[in-house]
PDB file of N, H, CA, C and O in Angstrom:
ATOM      1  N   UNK A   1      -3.003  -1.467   8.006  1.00  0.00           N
ATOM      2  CA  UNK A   1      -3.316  -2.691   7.324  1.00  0.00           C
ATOM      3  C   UNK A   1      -3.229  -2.413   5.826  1.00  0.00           C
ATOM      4  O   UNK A   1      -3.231  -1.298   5.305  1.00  0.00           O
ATOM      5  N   UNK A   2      -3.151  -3.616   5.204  1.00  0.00           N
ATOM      6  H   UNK A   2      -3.149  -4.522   5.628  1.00  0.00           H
ATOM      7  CA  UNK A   2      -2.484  -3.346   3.402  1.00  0.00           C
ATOM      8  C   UNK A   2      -3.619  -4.344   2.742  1.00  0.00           C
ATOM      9  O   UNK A   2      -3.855  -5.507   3.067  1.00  0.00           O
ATOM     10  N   UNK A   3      -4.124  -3.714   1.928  1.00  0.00           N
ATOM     11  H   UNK A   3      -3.932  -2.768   1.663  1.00  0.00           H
ATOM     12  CA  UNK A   3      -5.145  -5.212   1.078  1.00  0.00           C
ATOM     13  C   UNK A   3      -4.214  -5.015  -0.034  1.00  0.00           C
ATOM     14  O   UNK A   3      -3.800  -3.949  -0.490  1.00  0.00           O
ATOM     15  N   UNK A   4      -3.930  -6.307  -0.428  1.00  0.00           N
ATOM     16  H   UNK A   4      -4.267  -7.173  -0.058  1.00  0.00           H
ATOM     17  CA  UNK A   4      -2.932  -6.735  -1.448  1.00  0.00           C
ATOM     18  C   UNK A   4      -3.454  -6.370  -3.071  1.00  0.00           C
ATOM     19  O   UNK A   4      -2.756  -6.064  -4.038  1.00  0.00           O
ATOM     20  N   UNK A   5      -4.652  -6.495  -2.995  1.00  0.00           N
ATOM     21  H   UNK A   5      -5.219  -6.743  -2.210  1.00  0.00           H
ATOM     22  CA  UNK A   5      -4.824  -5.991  -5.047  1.00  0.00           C
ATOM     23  C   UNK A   5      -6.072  -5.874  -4.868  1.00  0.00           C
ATOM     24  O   UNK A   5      -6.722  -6.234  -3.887  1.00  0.00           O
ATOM     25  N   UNK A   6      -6.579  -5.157  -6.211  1.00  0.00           N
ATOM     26  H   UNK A   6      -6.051  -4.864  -7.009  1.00  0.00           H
ATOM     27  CA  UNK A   6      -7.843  -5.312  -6.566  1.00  0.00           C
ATOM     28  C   UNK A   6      -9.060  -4.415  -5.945  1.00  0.00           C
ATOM     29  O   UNK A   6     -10.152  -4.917  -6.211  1.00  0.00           O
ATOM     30  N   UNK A   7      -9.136  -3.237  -5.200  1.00  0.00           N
ATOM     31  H   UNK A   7      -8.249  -2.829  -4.984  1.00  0.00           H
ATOM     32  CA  UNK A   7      -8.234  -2.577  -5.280  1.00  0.00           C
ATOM     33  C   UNK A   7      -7.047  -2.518  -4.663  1.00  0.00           C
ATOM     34  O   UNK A   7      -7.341  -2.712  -3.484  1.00  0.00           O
ATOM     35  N   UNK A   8      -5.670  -2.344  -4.742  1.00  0.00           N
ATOM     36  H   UNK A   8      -5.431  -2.186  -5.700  1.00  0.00           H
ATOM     37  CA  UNK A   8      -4.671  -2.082  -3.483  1.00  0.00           C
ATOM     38  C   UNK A   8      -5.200  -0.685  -2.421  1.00  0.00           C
ATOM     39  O   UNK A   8      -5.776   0.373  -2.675  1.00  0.00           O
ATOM     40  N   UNK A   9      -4.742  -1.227  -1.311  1.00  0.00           N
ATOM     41  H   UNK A   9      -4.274  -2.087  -1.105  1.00  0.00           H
ATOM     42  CA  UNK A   9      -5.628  -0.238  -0.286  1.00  0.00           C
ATOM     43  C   UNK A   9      -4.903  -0.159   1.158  1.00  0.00           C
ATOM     44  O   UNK A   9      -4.662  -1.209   1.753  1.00  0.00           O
ATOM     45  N   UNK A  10      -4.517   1.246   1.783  1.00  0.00           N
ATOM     46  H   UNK A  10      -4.713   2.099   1.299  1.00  0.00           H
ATOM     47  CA  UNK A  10      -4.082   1.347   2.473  1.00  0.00           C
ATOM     48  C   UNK A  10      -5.277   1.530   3.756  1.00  0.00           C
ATOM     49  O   UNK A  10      -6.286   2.207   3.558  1.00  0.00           O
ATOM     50  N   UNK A  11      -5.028   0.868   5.024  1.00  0.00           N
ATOM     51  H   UNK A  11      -4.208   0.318   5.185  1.00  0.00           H
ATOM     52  CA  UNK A  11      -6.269   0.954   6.069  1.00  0.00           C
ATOM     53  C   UNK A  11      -6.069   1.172   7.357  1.00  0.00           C
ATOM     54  O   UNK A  11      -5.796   0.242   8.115  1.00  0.00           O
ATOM     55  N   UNK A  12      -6.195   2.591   7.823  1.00  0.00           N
ATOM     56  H   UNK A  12      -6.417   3.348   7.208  1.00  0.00           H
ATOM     57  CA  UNK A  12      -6.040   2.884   9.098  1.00  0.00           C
ATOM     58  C   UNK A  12      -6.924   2.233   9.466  1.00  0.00           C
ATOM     59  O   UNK A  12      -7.856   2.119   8.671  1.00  0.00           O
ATOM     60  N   UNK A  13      -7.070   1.327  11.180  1.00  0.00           N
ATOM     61  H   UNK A  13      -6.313   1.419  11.827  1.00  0.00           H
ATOM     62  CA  UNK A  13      -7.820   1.291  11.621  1.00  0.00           C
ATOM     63  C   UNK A  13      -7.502   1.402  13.094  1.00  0.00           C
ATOM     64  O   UNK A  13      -6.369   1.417  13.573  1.00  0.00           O
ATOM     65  N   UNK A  14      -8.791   1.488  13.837  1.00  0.00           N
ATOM     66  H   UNK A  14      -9.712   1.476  13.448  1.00  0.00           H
ATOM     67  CA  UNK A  14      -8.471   1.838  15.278  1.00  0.00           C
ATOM     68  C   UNK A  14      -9.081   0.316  16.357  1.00  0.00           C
ATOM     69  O   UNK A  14     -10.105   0.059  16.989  1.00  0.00           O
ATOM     70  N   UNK A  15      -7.791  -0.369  16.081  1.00  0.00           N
ATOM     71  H   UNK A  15      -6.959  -0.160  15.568  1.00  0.00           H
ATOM     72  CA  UNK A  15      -8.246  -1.383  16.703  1.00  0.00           C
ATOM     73  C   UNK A  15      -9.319  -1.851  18.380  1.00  0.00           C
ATOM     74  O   UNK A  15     -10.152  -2.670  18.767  1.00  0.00           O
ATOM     75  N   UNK A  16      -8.702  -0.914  18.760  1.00  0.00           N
ATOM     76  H   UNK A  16      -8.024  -0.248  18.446  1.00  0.00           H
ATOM     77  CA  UNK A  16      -9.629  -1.207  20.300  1.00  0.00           C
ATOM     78  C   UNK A  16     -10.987  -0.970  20.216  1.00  0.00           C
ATOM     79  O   UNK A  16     -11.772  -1.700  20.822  1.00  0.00           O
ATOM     80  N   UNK A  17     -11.356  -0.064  19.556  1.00  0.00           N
ATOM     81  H   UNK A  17     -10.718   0.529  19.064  1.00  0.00           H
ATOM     82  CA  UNK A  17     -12.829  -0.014  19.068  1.00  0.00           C
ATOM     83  C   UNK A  17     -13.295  -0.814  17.681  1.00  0.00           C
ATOM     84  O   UNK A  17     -14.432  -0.598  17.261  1.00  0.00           O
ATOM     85  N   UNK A  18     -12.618  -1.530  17.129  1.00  0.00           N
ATOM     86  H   UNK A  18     -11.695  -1.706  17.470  1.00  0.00           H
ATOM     87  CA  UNK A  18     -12.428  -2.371  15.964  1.00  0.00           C
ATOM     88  C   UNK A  18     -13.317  -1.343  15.117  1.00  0.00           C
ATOM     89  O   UNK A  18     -14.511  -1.579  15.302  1.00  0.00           O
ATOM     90  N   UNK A  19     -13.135  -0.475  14.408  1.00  0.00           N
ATOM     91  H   UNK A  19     -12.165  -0.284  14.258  1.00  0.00           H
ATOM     92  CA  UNK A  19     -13.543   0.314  13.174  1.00  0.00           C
ATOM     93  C   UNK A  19     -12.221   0.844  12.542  1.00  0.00           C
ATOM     94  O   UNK A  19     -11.045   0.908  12.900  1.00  0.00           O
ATOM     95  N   UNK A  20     -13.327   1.380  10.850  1.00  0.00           N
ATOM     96  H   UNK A  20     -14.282   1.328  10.559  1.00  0.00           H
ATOM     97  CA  UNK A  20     -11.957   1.829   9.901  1.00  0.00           C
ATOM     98  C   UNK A  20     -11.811   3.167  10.217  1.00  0.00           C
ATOM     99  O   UNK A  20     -12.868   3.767  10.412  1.00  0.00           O
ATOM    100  N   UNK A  21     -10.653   3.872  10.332  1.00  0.00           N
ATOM    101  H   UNK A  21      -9.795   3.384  10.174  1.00  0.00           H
ATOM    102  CA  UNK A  21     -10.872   5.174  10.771  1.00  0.00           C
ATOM    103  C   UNK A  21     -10.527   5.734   9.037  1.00  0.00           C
ATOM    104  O   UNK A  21     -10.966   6.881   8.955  1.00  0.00           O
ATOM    105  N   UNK A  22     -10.168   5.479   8.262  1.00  0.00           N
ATOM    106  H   UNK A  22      -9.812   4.547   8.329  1.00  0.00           H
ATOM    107  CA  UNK A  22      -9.308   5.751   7.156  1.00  0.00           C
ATOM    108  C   UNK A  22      -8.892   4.947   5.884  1.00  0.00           C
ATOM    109  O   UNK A  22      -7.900   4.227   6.004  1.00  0.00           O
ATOM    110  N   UNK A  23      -9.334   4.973   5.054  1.00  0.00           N
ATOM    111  H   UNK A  23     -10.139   5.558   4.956  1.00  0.00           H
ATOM    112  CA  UNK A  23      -8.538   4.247   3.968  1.00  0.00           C
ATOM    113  C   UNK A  23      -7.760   5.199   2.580  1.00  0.00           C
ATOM    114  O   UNK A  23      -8.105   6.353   2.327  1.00  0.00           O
ATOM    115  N   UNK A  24      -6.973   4.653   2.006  1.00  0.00           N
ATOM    116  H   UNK A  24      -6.693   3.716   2.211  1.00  0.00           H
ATOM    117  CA  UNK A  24      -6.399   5.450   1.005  1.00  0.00           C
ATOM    118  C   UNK A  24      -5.721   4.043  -0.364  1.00  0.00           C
ATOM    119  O   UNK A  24      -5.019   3.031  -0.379  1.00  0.00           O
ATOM    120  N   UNK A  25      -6.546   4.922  -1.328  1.00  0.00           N
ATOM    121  H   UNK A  25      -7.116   5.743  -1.316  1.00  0.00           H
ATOM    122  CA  UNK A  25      -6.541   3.925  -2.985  1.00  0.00           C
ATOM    123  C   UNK A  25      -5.038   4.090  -3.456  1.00  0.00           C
ATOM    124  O   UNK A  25      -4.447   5.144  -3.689  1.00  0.00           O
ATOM    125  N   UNK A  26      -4.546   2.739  -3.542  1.00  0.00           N
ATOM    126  H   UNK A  26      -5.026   1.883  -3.352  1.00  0.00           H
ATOM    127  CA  UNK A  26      -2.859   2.936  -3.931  1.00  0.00           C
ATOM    128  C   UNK A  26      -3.150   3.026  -5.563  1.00  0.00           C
ATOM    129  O   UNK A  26      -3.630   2.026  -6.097  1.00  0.00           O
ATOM    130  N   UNK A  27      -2.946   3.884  -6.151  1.00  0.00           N
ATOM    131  H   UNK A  27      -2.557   4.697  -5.717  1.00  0.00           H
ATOM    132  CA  UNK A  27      -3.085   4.119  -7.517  1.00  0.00           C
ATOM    133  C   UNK A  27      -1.715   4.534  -8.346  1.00  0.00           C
ATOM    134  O   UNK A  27      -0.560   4.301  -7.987  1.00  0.00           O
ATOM    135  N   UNK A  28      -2.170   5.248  -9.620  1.00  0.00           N
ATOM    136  H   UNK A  28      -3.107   5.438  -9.911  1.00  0.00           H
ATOM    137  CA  UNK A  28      -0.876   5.213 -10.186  1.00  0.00           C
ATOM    138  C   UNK A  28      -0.892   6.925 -10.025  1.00  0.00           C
ATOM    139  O   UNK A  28       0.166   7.546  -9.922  1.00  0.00           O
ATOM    140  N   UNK A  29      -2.239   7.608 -10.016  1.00  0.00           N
ATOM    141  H   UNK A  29      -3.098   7.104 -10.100  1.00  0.00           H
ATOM    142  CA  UNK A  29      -1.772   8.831  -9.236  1.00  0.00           C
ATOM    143  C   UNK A  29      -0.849   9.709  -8.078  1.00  0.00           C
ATOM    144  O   UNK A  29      -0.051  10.646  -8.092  1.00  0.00           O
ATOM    145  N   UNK A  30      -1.281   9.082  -7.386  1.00  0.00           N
ATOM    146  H   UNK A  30      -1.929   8.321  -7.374  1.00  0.00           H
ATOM    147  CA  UNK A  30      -0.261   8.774  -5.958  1.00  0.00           C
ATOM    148  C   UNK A  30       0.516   7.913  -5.462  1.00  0.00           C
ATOM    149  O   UNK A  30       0.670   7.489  -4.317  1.00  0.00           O
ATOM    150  N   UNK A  31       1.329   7.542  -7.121  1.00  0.00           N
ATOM    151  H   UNK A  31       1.204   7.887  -8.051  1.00  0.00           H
ATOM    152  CA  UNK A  31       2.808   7.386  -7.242  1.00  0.00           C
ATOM    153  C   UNK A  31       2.685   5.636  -7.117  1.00  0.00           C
ATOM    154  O   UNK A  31       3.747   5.173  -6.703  1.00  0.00           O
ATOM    155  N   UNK A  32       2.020   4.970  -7.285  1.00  0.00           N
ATOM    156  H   UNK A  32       1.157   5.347  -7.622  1.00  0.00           H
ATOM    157  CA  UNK A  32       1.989   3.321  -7.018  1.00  0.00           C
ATOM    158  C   UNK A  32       2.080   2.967  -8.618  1.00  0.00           C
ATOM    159  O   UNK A  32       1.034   2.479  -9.045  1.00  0.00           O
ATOM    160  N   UNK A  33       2.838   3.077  -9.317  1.00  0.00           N
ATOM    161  H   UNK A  33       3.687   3.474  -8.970  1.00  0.00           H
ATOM    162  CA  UNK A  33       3.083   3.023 -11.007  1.00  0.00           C
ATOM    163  C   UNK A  33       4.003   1.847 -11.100  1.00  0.00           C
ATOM    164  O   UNK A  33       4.425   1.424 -10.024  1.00  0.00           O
ATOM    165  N   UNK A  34       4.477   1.106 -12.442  1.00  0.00           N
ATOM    166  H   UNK A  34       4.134   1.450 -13.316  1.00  0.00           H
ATOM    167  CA  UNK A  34       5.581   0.541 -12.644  1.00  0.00           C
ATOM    168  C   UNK A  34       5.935   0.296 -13.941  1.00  0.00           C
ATOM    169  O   UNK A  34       5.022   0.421 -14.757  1.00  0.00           O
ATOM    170  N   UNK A  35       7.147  -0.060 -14.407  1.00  0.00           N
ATOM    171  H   UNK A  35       7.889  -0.161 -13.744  1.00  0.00           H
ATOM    172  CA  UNK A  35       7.060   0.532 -15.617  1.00  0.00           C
ATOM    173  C   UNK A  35       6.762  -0.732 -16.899  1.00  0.00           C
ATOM    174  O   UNK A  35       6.595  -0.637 -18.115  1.00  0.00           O
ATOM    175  N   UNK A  36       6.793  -1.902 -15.953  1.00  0.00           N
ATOM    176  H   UNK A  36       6.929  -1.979 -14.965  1.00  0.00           H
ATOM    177  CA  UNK A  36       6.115  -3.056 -16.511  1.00  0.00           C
ATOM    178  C   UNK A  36       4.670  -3.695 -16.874  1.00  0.00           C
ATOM    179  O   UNK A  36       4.118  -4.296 -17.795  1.00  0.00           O
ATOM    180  N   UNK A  37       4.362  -3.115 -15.383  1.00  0.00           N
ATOM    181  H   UNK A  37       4.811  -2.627 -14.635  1.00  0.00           H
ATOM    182  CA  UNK A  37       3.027  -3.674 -15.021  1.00  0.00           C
ATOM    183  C   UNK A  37       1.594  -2.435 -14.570  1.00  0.00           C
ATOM    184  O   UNK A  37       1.633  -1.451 -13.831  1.00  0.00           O
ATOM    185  N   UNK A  38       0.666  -2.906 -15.218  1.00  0.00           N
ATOM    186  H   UNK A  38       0.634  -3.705 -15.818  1.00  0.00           H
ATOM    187  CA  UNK A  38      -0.282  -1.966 -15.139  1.00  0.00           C
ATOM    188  C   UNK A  38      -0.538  -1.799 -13.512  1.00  0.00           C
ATOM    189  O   UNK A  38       0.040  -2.588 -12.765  1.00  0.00           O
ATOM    190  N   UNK A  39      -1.508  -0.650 -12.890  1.00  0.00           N
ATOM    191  H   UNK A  39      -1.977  -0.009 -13.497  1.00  0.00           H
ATOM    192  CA  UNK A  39      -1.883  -0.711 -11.865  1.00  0.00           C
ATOM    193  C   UNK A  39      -2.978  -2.411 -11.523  1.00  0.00           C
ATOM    194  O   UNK A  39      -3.032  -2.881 -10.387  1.00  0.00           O
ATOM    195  N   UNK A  40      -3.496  -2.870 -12.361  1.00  0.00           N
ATOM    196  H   UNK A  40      -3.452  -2.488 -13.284  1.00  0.00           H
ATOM    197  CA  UNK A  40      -4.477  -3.779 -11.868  1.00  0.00           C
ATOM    198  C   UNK A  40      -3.626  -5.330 -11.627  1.00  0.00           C
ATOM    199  O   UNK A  40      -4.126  -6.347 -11.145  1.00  0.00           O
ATOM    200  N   UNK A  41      -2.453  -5.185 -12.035  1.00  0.00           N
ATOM    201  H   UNK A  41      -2.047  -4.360 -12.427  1.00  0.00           H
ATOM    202  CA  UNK A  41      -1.495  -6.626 -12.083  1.00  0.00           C
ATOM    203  C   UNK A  41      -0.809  -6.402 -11.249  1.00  0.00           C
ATOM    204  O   UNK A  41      -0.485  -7.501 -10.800  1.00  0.00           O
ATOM    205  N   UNK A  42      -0.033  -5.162 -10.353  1.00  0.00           N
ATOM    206  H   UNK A  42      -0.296  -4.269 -10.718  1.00  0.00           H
ATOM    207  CA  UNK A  42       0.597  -4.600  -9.467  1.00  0.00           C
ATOM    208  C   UNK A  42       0.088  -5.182  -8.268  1.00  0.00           C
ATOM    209  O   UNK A  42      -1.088  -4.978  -7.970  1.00  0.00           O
ATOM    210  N   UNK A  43       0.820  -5.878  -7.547  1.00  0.00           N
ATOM    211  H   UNK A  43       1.776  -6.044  -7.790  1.00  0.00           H
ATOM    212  CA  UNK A  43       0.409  -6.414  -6.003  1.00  0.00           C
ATOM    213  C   UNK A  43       0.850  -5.431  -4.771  1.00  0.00           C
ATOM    214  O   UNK A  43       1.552  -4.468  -5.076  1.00  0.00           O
ATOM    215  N   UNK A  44       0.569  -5.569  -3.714  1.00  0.00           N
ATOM    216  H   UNK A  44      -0.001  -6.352  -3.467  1.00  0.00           H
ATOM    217  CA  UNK A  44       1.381  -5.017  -2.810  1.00  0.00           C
ATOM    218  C   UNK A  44       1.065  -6.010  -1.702  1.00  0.00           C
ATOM    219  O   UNK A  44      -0.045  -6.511  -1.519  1.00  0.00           O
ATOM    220  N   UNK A  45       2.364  -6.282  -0.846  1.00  0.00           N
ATOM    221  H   UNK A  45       3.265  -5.875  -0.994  1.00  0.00           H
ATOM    222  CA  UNK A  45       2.458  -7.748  -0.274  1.00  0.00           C
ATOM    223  C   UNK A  45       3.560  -7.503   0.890  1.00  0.00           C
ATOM    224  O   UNK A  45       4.114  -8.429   1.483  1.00  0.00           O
ATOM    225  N   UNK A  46       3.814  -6.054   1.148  1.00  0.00           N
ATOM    226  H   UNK A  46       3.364  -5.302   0.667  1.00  0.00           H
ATOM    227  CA  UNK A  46       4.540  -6.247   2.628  1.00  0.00           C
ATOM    228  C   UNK A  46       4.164  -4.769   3.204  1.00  0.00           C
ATOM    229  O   UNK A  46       3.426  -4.073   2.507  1.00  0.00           O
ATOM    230  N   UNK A  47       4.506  -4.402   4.099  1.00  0.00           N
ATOM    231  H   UNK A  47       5.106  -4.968   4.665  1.00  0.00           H
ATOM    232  CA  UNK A  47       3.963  -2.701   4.705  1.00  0.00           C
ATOM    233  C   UNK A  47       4.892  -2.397   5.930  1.00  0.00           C
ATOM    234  O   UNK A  47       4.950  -3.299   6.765  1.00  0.00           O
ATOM    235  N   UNK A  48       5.200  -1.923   6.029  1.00  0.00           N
ATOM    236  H   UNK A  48       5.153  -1.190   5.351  1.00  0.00           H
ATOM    237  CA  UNK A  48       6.287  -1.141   7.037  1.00  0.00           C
ATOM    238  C   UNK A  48       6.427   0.177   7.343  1.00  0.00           C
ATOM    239  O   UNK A  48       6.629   1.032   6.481  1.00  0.00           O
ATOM    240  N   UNK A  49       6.341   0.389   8.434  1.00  0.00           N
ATOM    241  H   UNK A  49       6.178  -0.306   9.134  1.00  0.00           H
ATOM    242  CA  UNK A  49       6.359   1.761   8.734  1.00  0.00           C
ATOM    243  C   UNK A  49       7.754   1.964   9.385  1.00  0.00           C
ATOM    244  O   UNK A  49       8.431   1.199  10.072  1.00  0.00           O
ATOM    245  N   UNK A  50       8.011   3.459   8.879  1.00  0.00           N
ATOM    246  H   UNK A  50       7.461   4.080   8.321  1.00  0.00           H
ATOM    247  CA  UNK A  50       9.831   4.292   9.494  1.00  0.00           C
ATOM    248  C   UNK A  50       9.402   5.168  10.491  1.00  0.00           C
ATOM    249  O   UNK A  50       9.065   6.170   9.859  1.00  0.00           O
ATOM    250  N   UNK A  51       9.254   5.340  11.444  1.00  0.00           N
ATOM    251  H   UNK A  51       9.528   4.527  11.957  1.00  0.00           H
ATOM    252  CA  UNK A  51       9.297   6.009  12.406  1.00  0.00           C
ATOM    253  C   UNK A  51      10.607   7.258  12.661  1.00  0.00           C
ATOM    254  O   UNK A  51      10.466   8.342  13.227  1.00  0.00           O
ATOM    255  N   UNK A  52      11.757   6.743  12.101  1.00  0.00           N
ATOM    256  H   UNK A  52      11.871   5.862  11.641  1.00  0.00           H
ATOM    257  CA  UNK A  52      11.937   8.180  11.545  1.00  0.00           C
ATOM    258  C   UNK A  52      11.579   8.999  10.803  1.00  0.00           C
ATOM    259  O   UNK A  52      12.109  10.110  10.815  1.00  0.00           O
ATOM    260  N   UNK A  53      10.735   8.736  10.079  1.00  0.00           N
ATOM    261  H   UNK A  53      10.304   7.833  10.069  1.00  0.00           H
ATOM    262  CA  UNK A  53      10.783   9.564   8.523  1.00  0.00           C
ATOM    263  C   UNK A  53       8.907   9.890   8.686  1.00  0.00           C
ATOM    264  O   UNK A  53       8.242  10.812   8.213  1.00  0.00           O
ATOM    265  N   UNK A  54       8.535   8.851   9.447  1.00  0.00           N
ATOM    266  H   UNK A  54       9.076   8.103   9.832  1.00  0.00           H
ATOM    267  CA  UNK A  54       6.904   9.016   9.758  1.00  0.00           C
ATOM    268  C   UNK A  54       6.284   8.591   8.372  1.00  0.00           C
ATOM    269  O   UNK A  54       5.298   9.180   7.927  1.00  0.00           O
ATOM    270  N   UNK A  55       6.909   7.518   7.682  1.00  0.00           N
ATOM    271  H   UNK A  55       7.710   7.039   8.043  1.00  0.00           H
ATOM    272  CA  UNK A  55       6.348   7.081   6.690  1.00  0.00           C
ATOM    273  C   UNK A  55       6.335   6.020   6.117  1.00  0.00           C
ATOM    274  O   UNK A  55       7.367   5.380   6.319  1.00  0.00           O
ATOM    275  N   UNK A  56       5.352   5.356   5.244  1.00  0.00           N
ATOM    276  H   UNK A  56       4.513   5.875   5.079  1.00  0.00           H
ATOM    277  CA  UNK A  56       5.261   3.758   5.255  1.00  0.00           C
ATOM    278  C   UNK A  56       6.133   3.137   4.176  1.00  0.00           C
ATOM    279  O   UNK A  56       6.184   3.908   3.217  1.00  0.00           O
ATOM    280  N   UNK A  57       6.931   1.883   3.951  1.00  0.00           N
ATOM    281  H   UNK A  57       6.890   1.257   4.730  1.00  0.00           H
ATOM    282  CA  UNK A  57       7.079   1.594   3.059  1.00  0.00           C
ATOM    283  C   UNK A  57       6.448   0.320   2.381  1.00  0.00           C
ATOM    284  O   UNK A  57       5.914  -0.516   3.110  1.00  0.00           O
ATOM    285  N   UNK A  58       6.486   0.132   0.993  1.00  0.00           N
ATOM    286  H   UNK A  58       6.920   0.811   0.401  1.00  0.00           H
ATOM    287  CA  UNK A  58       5.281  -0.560   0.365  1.00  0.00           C
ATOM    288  C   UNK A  58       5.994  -1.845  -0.500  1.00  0.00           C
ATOM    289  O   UNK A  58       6.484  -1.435  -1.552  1.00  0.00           O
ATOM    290  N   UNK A  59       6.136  -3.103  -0.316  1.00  0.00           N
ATOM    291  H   UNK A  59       5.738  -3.436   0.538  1.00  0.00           H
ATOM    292  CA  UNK A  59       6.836  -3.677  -1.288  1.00  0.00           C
ATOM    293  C   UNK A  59       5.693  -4.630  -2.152  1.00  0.00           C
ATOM    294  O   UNK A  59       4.652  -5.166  -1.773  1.00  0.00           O
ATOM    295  N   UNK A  60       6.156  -4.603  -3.063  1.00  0.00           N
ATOM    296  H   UNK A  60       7.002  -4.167  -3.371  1.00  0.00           H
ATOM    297  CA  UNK A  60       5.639  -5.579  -4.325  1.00  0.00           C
ATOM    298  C   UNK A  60       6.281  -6.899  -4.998  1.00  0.00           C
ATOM    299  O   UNK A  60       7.332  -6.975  -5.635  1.00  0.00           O
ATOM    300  N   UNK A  61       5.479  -7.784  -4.722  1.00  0.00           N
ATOM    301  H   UNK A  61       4.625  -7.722  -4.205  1.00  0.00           H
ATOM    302  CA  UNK A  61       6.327  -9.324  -5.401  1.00  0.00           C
ATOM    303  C   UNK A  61       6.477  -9.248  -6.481  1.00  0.00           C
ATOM    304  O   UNK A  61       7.612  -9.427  -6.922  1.00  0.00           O
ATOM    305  N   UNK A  62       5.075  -8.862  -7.619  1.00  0.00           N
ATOM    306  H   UNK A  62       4.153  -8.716  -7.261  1.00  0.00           H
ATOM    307  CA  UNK A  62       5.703  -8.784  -8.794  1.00  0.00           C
ATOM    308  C   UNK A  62       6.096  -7.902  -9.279  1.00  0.00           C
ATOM    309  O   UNK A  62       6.290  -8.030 -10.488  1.00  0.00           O
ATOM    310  N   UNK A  63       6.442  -6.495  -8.630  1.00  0.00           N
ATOM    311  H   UNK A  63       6.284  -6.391  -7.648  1.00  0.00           H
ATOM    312  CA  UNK A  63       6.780  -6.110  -9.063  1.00  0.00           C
ATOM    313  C   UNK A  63       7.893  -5.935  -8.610  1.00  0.00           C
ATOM    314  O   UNK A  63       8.462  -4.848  -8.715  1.00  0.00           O
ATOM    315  N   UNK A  64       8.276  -6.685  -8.180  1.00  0.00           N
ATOM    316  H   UNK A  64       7.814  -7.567  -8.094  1.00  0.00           H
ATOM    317  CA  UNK A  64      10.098  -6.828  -7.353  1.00  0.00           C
ATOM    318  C   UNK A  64      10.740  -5.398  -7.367  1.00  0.00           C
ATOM    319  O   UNK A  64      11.831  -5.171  -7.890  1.00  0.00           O
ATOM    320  N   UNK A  65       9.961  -4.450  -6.741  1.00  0.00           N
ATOM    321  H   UNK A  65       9.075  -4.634  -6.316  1.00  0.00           H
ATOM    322  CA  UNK A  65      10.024  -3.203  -6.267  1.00  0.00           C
ATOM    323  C   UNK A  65       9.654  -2.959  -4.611  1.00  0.00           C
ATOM    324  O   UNK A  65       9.197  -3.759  -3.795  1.00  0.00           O
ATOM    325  N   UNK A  66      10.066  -1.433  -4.449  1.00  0.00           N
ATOM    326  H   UNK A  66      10.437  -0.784  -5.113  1.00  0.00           H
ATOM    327  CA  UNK A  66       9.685  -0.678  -2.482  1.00  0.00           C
ATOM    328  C   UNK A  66       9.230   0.366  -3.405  1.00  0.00           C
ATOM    329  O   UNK A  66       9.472   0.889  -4.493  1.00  0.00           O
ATOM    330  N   UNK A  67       8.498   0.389  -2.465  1.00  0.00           N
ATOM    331  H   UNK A  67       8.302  -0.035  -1.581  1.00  0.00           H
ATOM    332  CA  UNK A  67       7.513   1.902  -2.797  1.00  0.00           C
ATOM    333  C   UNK A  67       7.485   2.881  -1.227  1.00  0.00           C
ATOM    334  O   UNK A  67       7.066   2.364  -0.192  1.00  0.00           O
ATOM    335  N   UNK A  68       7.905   4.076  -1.262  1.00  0.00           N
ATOM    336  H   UNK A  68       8.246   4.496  -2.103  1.00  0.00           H
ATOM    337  CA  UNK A  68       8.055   4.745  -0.290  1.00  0.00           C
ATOM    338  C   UNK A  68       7.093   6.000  -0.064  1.00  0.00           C
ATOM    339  O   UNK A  68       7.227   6.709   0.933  1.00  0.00           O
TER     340      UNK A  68
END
């Protein structure tokens, strides 16, 4: 699951038992940067996972960017 801003937030959860198992802060540390827009104006608004690659991808409206 993806919370879109404020903070942006990535959210494992384990649905059948409905709890969070996990969350992780999309920051500008761990690469969620842009070269327009600060981290707090930065949205994130789609989430996809590659099952080849075993990894998520992250898109942004305003920032009409993928984040991998």
């Amino acid at each position: 699951m993806l919370r879109e801003r404020r903070p942006g937030l990535l959210i494992e959860i384990d649905l059948p038992r409905g709890r969070i198992l996990d969350t992780s802060l999309l920051k500008e540390t761990n690469g969620f940067n842009h070269h327009d827009l600060t981290i707090d104006k930065l949205d994130f608004s789609g989430l996809s996972y590659d099952s080849s690659r075993d990894r998520f991808w992250i898109t942004s409206d305003k920032g009409q960017c993928l984040f991998h």
